[in-house]
C-alpha positions in Angstrom: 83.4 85.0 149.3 81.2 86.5 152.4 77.3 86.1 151.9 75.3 88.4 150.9 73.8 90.9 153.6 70.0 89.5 154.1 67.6 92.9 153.5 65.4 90.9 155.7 65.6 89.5 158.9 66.4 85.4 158.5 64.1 83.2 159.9 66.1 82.9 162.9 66.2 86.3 163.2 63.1 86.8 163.2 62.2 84.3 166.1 64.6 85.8 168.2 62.8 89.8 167.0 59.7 88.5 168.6 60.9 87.1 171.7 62.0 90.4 172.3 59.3 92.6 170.8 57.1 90.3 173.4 59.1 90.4 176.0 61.4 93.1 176.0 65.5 93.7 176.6 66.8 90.0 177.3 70.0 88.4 178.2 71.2 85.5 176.0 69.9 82.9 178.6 66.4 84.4 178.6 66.5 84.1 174.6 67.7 81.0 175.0 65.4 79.6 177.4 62.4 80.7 174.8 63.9 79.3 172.1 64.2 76.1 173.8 60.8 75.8 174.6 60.5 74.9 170.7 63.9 73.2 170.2 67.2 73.2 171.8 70.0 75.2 171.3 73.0 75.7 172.8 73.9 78.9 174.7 76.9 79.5 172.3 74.8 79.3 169.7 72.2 81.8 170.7 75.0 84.2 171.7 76.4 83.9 168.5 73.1 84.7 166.3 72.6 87.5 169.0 76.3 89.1 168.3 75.6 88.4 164.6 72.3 90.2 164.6 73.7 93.6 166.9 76.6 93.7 163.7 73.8 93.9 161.3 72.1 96.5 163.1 68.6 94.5 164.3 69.8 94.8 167.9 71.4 96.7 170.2 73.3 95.5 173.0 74.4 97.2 176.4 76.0 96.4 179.9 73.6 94.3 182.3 76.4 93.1 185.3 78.4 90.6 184.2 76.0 89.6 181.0 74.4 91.7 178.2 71.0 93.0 177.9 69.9 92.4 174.0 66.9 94.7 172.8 65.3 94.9 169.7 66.4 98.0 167.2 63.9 97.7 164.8 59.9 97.8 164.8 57.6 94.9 164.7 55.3 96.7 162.5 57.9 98.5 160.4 60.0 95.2 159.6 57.0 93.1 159.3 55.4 95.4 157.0 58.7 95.6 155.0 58.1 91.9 154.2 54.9 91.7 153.4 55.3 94.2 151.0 58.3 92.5 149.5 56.4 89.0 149.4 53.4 90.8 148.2 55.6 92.3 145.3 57.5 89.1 144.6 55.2 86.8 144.9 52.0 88.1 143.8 53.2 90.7 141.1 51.6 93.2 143.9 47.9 91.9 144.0 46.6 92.0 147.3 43.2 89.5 146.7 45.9 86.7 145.4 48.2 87.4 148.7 44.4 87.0 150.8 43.6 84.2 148.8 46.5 82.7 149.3 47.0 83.1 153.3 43.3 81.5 153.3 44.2 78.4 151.7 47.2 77.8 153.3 46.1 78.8 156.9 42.5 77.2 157.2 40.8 79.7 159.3 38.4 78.7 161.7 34.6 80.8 161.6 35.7 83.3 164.6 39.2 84.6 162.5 37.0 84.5 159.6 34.6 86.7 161.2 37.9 88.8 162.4 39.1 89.0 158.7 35.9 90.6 157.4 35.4 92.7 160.1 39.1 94.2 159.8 38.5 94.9 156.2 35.0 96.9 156.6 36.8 98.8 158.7 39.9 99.0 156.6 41.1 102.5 156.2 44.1 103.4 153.5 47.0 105.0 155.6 50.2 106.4 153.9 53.4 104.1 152.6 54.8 102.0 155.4 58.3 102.6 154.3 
């Protein structure tokens, strides 16, 4: 029986999204060469999750020589608003403060984010569904 198609990128996914949100179209040894930087992988591998992640529409893929130029398909703020939203609705039955709280405890802010934090939320402003 096949798995079930993720709504949301996997976590792997999603490293590879923000190497290229950050740096743009890629081949498979530039994503690769990233990657590594945190743990290695093998080149197969990385072309693999790449071809995997053009099939379920996340990237698109075209022609560069002999190699392939990978670029992101979706947007960073689109799909990472997408899950915030879906952990804010799953996890916290929708209430923001117990999301906040939450990202506080676990993340330990020093006194400059936490000066960030409240100045981002005076100047809040309500915009329209993300979705």
């Amino acid at each position: 029986m096949p798995r079930p198609k993720e709504e949301y990128p996997t976590p792997g996914e999603l490293e590879v999204l923000k190497i290229l949100w950050d740096q743009g179209p890629s081949t498979v040894r530039r994503v690769m060469e990233v990657l590594n930087r945190r743990r290695e992988r093998a080149y197969t591998s990385v072309m693999s999750l790449l071809n995997v992640m053009t099939d379920k529409k996340l990237l698109k893929r075209k022609p560069h020589g002999r190699a392939f130029l990978y670029e992101a398909r979706v947007v960073r703020e689109r799909t990472l608003g997408r899950m915030v939203k879906d952990l804010l609705r799953r996890a916290f039955e929708g209430s923001a403060t117990d999301l906040v709280a939450h990202v506080l405890d676990e993340s330990n802010p020093s006194e400059e984010e936490l000066t960030a934090i409240r100045k981002t939320i005076e100047q809040y402003q309500p915009r329209g569904d993300i979705e």
